[in-house]
N, C-alpha and C positions, 0 to 999 in steps of 0.2 A: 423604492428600495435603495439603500444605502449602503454601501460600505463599512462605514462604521457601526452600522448595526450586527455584524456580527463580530463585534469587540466585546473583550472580556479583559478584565487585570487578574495575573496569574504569576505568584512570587515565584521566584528561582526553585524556592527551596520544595517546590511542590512537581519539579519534575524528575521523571524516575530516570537514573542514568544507570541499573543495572535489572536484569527482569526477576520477577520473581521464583523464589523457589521454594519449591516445585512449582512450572506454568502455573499449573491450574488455582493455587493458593491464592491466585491475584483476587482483588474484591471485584468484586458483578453488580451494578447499580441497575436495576431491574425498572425498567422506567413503564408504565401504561401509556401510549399517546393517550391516549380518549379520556381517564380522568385527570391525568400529569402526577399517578401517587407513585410512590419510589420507594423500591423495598430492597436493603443492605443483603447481600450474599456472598457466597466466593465461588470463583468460577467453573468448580467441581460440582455447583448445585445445576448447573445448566441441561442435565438433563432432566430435571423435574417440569421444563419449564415448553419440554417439545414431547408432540407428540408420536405415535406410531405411525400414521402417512404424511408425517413432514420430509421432507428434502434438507441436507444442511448442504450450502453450494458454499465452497472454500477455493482461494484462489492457490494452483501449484506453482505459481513460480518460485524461482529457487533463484536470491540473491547471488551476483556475480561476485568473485574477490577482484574487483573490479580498478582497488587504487592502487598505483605502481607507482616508485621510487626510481625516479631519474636524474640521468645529469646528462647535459647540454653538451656534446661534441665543439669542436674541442677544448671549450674554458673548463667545464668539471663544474659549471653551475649548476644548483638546485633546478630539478624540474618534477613537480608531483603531479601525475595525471589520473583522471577518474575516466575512467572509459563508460561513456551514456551511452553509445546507439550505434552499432554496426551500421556501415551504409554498404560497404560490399567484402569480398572476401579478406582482403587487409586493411582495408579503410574504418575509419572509426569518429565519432563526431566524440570529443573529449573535453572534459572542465579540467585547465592547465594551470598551475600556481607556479611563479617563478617568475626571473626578469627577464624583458626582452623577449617572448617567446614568438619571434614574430613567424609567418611563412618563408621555409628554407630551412629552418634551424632543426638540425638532428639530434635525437636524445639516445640516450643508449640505456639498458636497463639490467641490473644483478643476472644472470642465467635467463634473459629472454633478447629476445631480437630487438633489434634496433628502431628508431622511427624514427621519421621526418612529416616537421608540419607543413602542410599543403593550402592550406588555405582560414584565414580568420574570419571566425562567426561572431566576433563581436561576444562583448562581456566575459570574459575569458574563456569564453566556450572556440577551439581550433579543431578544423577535420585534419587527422593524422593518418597517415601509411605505416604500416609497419612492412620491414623487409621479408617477413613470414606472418602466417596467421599467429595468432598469439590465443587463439581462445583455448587449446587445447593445454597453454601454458600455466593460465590463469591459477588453477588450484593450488600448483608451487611458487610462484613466484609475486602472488595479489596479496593486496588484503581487504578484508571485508570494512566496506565503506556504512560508517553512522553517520545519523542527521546530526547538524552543526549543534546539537542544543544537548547531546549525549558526549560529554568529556573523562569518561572512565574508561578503560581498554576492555576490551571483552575479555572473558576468562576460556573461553572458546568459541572458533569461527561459527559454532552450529547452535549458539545462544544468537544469532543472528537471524537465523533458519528457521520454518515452520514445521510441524515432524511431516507434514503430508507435501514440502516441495517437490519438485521432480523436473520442473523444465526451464534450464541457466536462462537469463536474460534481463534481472531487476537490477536498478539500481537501490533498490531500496527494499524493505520487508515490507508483507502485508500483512499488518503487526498484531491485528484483531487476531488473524490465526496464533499467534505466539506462545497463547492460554491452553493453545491444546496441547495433551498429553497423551501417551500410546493407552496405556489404561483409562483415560476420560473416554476415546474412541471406543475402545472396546465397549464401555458401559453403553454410550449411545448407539452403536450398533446392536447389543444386546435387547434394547427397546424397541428396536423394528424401523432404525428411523435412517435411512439412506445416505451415505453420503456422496454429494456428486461435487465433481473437480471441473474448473475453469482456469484459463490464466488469462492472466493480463500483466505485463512487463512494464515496471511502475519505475517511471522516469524521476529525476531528482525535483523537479517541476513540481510535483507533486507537496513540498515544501514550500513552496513562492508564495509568501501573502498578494490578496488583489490589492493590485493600490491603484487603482480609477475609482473613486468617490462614487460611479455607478456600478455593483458587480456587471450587472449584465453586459459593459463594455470592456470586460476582462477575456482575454483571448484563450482560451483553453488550451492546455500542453493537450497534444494527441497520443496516444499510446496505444501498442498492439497489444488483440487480446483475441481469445479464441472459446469456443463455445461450440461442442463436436455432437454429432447425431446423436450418441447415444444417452449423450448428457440433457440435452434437448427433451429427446425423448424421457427421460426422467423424469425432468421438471414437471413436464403437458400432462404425463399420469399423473404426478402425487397431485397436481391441481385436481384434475377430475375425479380424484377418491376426495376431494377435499380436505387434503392436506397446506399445509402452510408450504414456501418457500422463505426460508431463513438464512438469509445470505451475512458471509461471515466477511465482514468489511465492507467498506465503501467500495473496494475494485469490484467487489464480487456485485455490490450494485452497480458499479459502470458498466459490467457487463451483460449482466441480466438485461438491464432494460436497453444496452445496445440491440441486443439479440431478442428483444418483445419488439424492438422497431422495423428488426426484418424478417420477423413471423406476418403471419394474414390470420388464419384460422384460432392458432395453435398459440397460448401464451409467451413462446418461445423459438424460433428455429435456430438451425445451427449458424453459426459466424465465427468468420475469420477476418482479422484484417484491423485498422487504425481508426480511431473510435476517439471523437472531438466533443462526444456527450457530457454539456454541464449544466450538472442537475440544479437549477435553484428552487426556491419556494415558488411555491405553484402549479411546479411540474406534474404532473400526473403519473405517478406509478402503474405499469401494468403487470411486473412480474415479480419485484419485491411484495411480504407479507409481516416480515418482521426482519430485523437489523442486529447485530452483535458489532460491536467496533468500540474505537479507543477512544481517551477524550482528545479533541484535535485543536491544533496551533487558531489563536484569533484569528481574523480573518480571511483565515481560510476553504479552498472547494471544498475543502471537507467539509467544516462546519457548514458550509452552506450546505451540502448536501444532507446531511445529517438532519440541520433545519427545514431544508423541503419535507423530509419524511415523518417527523414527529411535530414540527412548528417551531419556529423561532423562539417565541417566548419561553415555550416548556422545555426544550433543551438547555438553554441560557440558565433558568430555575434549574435544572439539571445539576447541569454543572458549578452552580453556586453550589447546592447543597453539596454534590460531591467535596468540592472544595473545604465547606465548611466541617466535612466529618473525616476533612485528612486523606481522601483518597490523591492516588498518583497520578501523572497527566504524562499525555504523550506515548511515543513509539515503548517503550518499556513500561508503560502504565497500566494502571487497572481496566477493566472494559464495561459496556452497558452492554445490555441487553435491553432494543425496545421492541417494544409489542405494541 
């Protein structure tokens, strides 16, 4: 297995830099693994396509306004910081833009407390102090951080959002969910068909193409994620009525099958905790049944993962044709549905 096998060429003008509207309007490429046929939809058709003891597992995290506007104590230089990863009550592991940002240098911020860098992680990634906690500032004084490949501003911070977030912590959207609408929810709840909630707090990392010509010598970002009793227990029933479990994103597969590796019995038990699972081809699903997600960056875990679950080839063929019938790619893109 190669790296460069999961390459694709994908022109500028085919990524989406603003989401659609209404969500649900987005196109749905309905893919079959087992014959590889593809049927054009939009996203609103997706409840024709679950049943009454299915599961739909969606991840709640809820995007931080995570990038903050600074300037350097005392020259008044540029300093922009992205805050990735609390390590304790004011400490912060953050991606710094700016000159000079070495250890020692304090930054000060519009209506939020001050920091100082304490230590460098290398690639512009600094652990920061701030003189107070800052999480409780974030709503006023952040802003909502996009992947590098989205260059249009948002029209509001909650075009960013899933309607079902609920718990701060991502640096990023889990963007499968983006297609849902409060009325698409009601229909599929009206079908009989469950919804259950995970998170997992999705690091920028998550962007990084491999670049070790072997995937498998690619070091996986870790990231927490959580999977509670009674969710657990949802899942292990709709299995046993023989229902489907249809996870809405890859996180929601990162953590399915974190949580199917520290079941015994039971498809699934609860978990909590940092989760280094990367799925390539090969792997063995035991708690995924079917997938909803975006189309994702070349050589990326996504696409590997994506590729473990349907096949390399058939996805690749996917996403040609998507391509070739104009569909959108990426975090604001249209979504698949495979089965």
């Amino acid at each position: 297995m190669q790296t460069t096998e999961f390459d694709y060429d994908l022109p500028p003008e085919f990524i989406a830099q603003t989401p659609a509207e209404p969500r649900d309007s987005a196109r749905l490429l309905v893919l079959d693994r087992a014959s590889g046929a593809l049927e054009d939809r939009r996203f609103r058709d997706l409840p024709e396509y679950l049943n009454p003891n299915d599961v739909l597992v969606v991840n709640a995290t809820r995007v931080m306004p995570a990038r903050l506007q600074g300037r350097k104590v005392p020259s008044g230089g540029r300093a922009e910081v992205l805050l990735l990863k609390r390590t304790r009550e004011r400490e912060w592991q953050a991606l710094i833009g700016g000159k000079r940002l070495r250890p020692g240098v304090r930054i000060e911020f519009d209506g939020g407390p001050g920091a100082e860098i304490i230590e460098d992680l290398g690639g512009g990634r600094r652990l920061i102090r701030f003189t107070e906690p800052i999480t409780p500032l974030l709503e006023r004084i952040g802003e909502m951080p996009l992947p590098p490949y989205i260059h249009t501003r948002l029209r509001q911070p909650g075009d960013y959002q899933t309607v079902f977030s609920r718990v701060p912590g991502s640096a990023a959207a889990p963007t499968a969910g983006l297609h849902f609408t409060p009325a698409l929810l009601d229909t599929i709840n009206a079908r009989g068909i469950r919804l259950v909630r995970l998170t997992l707090h999705i690091g920028l990392d998550t962007f990084a193409p491999v670049t070790e010509p072997d995937p498998q010598m690619h070091v996986i970002h870790t990231e927490w994620c959580s999977l509670d009793g009674a969710a657990a227990q949802a899942i292990n029933d709709a299995r046993r009525r023989g229902g489907r479990i249809v996870a809405v994103g890859t996180t929601s597969v990162r953590t399915l099958e974190t949580a199917a590796r520290a079941g015994e019995a039971q498809v699934v038990s609860a978990f909590e905790g940092p989760t280094d699972l990367f799925i390539l081809p090969g792997f063995t699903f035991r708690a995924v049944d079917a997938l909803i997600t975006n189309f994702h960056l070349p050589r990326s875990t996504l696409l590997m993962l994506v590729s473990a679950f349907a096949g390399r080839d058939v996805i690749l063929r996917a996403y040609n044709g998507a391509r070739e019938k104009g569909y959108r790619f990426y975090s604001f893109g249209d979504a698949m549905l495979v089965l």
